[in-house]
PAROPA-274744 format. One record per residue (C-alpha): residue in three letters; x, y, z. Coordinates in steps of 0.25 Angstrom, whole numbers, padded with zeros to 4 digits, always signed. Layout:
# residues N
alaXYZ;...
END
This chain:
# residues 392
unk-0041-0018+0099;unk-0044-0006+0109;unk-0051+0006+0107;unk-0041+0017+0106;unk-0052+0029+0105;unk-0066+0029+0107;unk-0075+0021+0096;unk-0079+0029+0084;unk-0091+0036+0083;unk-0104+0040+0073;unk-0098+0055+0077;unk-0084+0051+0075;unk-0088+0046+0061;unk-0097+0059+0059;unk-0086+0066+0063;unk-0077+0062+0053;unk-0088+0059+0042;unk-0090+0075+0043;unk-0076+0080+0039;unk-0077+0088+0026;unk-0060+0084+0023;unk-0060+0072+0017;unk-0045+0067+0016;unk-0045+0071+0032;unk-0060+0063+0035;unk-0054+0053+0028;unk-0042+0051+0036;unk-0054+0050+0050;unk-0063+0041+0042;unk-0050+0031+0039;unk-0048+0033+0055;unk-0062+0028+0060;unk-0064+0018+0050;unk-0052+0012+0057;unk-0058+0015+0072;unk-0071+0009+0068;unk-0064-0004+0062;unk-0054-0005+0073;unk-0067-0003+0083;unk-0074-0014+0076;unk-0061-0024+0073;unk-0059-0023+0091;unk-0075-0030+0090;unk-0071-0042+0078;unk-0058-0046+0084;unk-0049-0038+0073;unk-0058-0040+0061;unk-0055-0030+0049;unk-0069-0024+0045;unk-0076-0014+0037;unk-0072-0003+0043;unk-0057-0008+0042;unk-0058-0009+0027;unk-0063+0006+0028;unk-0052+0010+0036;unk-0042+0008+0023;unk-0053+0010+0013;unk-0054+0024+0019;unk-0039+0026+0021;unk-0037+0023+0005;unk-0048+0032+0002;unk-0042+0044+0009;unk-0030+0045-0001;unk-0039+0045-0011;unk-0046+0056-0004;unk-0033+0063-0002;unk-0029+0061-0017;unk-0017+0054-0016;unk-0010+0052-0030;unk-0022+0048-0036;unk-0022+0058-0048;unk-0009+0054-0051;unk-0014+0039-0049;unk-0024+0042-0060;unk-0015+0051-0068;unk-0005+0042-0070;unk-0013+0029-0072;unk-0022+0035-0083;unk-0010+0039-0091;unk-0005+0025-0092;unk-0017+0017-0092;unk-0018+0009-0105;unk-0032+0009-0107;unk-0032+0026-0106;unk-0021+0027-0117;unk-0031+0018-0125;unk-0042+0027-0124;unk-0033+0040-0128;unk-0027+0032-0141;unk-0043+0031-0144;unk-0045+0044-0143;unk-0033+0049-0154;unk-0038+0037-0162;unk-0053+0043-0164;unk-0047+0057-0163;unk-0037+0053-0175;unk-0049+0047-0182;unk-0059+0060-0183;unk-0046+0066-0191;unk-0038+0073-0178;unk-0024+0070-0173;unk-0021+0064-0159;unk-0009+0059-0153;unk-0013+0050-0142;unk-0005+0062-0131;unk-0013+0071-0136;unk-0027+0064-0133;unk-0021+0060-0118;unk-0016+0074-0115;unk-0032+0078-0121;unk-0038+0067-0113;unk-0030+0067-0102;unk-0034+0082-0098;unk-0049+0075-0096;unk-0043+0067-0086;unk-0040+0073-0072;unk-0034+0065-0062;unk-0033+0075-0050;unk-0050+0078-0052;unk-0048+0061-0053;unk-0040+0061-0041;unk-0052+0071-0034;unk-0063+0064-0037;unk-0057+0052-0031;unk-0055+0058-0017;unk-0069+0066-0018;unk-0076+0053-0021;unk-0067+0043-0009;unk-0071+0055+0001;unk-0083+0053-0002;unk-0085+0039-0002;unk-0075+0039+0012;unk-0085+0048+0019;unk-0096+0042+0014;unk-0093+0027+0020;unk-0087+0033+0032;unk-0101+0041+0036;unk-0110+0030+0035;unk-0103+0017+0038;unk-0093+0022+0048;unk-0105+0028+0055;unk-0110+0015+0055;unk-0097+0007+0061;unk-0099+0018+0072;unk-0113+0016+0077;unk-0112+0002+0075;unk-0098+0001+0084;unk-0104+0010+0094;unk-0118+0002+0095;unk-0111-0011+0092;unk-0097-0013+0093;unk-0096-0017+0110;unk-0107-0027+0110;unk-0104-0040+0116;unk-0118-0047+0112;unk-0125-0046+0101;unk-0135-0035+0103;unk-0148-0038+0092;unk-0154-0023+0095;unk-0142-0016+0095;unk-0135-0020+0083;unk-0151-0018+0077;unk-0150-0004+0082;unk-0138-0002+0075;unk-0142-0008+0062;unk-0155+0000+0061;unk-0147+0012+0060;unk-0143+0007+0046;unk-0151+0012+0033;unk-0158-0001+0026;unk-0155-0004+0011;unk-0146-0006+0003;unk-0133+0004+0000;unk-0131+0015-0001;unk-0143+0021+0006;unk-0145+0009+0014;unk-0135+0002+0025;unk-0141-0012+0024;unk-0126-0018+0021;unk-0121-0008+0033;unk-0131-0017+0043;unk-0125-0029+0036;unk-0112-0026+0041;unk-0115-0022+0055;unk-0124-0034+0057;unk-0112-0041+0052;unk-0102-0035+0061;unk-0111-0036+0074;unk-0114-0052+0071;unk-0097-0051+0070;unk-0096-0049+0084;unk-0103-0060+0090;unk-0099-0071+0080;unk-0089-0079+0086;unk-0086-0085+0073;unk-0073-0080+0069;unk-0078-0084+0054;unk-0091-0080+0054;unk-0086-0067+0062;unk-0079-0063+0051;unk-0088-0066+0040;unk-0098-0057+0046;unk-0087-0046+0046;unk-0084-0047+0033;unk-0100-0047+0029;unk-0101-0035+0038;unk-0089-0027+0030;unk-0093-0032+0018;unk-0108-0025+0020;unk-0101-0012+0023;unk-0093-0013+0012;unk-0105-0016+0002;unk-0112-0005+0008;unk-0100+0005+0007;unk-0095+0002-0007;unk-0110+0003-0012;unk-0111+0018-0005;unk-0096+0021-0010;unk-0100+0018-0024;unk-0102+0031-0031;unk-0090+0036-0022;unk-0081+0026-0028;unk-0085+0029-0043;unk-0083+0042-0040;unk-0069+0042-0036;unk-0066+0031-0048;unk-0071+0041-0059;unk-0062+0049-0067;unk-0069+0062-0069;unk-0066+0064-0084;unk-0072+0075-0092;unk-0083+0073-0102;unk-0076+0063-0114;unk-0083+0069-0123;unk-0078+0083-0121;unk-0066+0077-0121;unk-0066+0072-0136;unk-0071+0086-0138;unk-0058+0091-0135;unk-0050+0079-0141;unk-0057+0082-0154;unk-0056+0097-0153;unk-0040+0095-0151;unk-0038+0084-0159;unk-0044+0084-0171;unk-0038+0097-0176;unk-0027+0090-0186;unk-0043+0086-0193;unk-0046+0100-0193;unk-0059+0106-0191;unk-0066+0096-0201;unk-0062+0086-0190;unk-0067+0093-0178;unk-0078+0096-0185;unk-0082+0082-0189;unk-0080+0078-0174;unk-0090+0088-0168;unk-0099+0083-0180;unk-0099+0069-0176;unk-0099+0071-0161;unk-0111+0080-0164;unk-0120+0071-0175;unk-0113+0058-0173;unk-0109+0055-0158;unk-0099+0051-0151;unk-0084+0054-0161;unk-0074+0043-0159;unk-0065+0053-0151;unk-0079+0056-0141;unk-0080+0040-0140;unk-0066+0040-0138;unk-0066+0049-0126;unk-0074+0044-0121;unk-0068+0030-0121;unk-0058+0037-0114;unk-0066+0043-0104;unk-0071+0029-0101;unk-0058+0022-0099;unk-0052+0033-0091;unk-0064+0033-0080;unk-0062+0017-0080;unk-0047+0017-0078;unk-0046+0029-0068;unk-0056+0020-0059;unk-0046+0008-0061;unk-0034+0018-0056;unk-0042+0022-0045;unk-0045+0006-0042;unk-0031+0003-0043;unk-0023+0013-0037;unk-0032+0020-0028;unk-0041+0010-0022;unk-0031+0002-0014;unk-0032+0000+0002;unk-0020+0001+0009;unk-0021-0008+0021;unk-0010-0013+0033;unk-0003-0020+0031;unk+0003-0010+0020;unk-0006-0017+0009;unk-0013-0012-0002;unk-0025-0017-0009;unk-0029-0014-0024;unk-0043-0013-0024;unk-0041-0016-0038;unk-0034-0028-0037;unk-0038-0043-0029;unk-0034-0042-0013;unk-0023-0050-0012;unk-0028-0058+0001;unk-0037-0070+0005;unk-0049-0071+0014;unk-0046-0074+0029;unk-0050-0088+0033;unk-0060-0082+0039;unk-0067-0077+0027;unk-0063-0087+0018;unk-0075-0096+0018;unk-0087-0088+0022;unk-0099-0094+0028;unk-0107-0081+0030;unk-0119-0081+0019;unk-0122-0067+0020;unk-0107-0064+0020;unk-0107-0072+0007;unk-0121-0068+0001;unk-0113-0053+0004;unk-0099-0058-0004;unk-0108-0063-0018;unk-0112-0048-0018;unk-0098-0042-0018;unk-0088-0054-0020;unk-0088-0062-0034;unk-0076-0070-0028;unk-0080-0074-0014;unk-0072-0083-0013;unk-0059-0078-0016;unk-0052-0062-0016;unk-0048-0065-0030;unk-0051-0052-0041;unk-0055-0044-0030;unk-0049-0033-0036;unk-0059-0021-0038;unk-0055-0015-0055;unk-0063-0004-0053;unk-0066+0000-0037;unk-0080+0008-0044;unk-0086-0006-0047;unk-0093-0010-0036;unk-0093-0024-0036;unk-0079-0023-0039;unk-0077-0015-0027;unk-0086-0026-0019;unk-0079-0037-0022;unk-0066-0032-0018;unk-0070-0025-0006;unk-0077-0038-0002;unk-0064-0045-0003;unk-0057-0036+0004;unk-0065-0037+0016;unk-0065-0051+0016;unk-0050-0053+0014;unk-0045-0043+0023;unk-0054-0044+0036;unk-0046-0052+0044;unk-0034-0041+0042;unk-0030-0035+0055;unk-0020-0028+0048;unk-0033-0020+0043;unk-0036-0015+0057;unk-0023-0005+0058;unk-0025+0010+0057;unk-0025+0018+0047;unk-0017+0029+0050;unk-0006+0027+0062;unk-0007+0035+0075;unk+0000+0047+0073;unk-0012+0049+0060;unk-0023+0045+0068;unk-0019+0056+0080;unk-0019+0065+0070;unk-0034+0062+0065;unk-0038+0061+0079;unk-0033+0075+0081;unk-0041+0081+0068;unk-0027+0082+0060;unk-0024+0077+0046;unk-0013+0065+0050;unk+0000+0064+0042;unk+0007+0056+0035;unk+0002+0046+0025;unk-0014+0041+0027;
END
């Protein structure tokens, strides 16, 4: 694989980390992610790495960014989900009980004015922009020194790769970049191991520690874009009680306010907020289901919520790397095998982990993984400064 254009820079990643359009950044931060792994891929004979997995990471994120269906995603599914229409039947049941009439319509037309699927939708693409640039900043930064201090050598050089290194913060993440010298230790011993095996499992530790390193920074992002931003449940049994207890009269309402003031919670106050609970939990299992998926060539799509429906390559089937494997009992609770690798909820982290560590494992020897993002008539486009057509 030939350069086509000259290698990516710290400016160039500067450059784009610096655009204040997020769909539009997004689209150049998809681009270098693919130079920089198509760059390192040419120096490990093909192999799929980190920056390869960000490639398609970054790509799904941009619709996500852009806010493609995904408040009618959330509208629809809330509707129909089972556990939601339990939560609303609760709801009439302790309203019926403090002496009000409910039909279960009436409470979902009431409730469902606390849930807005567009501000859902919003939140979503605020907190991925976010979470995009703030990977792409540090650690493409990072591929970019490394591959311009590193990439061409033909020995191992102990003071350079040392040089390199040093420019990385101690500690733990997400202040420190411990797990970032990891991975580029890793990547520069890849080089020179003639090992096709051990090659490879020095790979995988290397994306592995980027990985860890990046989804322990993403955290708060990732929360973020899961979370349903309801309105305050009490307030809403406020309204539920104000509107619905009028068949009891004002000796009913009254009564209400009495016990929500001397007594706690009413039962139609514990019942919103029931509700509130099981909606924030199932909008995170929509977002996991429907929304965090990769589309990757050769046209396939994986469910982050659901096991990858792959094995290990031969060559990381039997791992002999004990720091690799040290790294895989931290992540992996089924090292041995892909099996329920599915992520339910992509806000648990070491729900998350475990599936991103299979992913990386399974799919590192698929070339396929090293095609372009965007075909040539997009990628002139962005190489103009212009929005590309068609779909991204």
């Amino acid at each position: 694989m030939k350069h086509q254009r000259p290698r990516v820079t710290v400016a160039d990643v500067e450059r784009i980390a610096a655009m204040s359009d997020a769909a539009f950044r997004n689209l150049y931060i998809t681009q270098c992610y693919h130079e920089l792994s198509a760059e390192l891929a040419e120096r490990l004979g093909g192999t799929v790495t980190w920056c390869t997995f960000a490639t398609w990471a970054s790509k799904q994120a941009g619709r996500t960014i852009r806010g493609e269906d995904l408040a009618r995603v959330i509208e629809r599914e809330l509707h129909v989900a089972p556990e939601v229409s339990a939560a609303v039947e609760a709801i009439a049941l302790a309203v019926k009980a403090a002496g009000g009439s409910a039909s279960i319509a009436e409470v979902r037309a009431l409730a469902g004015d606390w849930i807005d699927p567009e501000a859902a939708a919003r939140r979503a693409s605020e907190a991925v922009a976010r979470g995009n640039l703030k990977v792409f900043s540090e650690i493409a930064r990072e591929f970019a020194r490394f591959h311009t201090r590193c990439l061409d050598h033909v020995e191992h050089e102990n003071d350079e790769i040392a040089a390199f290194l040093e420019g990385l913060r101690s500690g733990e993440p997400p202040d420190g970049q411990d797990h970032l010298r990891t991975a580029f230790r890793c990547y520069y011993r890849a080089f020179f191991e003639r090992d096709a095996d051990a090659r490879a499992e020095w790979i995988l530790y290397g994306t592995l520690s980027i990985g860890f390193h990046e989804q322990t920074r993403l955290q708060p992002e990732i929360v973020a874009a899961l979370e349903a931003p309801l309105g305050d449940p009490d307030a809403l049994a406020a309204r539920l009680e104000s509107h619905l207890l009028r068949a009891g009269g004002w000796f009913a309402r009254t009564m209400a306010a009495l016990r929500r003031w001397f007594a706690g919670p009413t039962p139609v106050q514990l019942a919103a907020r029931a509700w509130s609970d099981v909606v924030r939990r199932r909008l995170r299992r929509i977002v996991t289901e429907h929304v965090m998926s990769i589309d990757v060539p050769p046209g396939v799509t994986l469910r982050l919520g659901a096991d990858l429906p792959v094995s290990f390559p031969a060559s990381l089937a039997a791992l002999r790397n004990t720091d690799l494997i040290a790294m895989l009992a931290r992540v992996d609770p089924t090292r041995d095998s892909p099996r329920d690798s599915g992520a339910a909820d992509w806000g648990d982290f070491p729900e998350r982990m475990h599936f991103i560590a299979e992913l990386f494992r399974c799919y590192q020897e698929t070339g396929a993984l090293l095609d372009p993002p965007f075909d040539a008539a997009q990628v002139t486009a962005l190489r103009a400064g212009d929005r590309p057509s068609g779909r991204l």
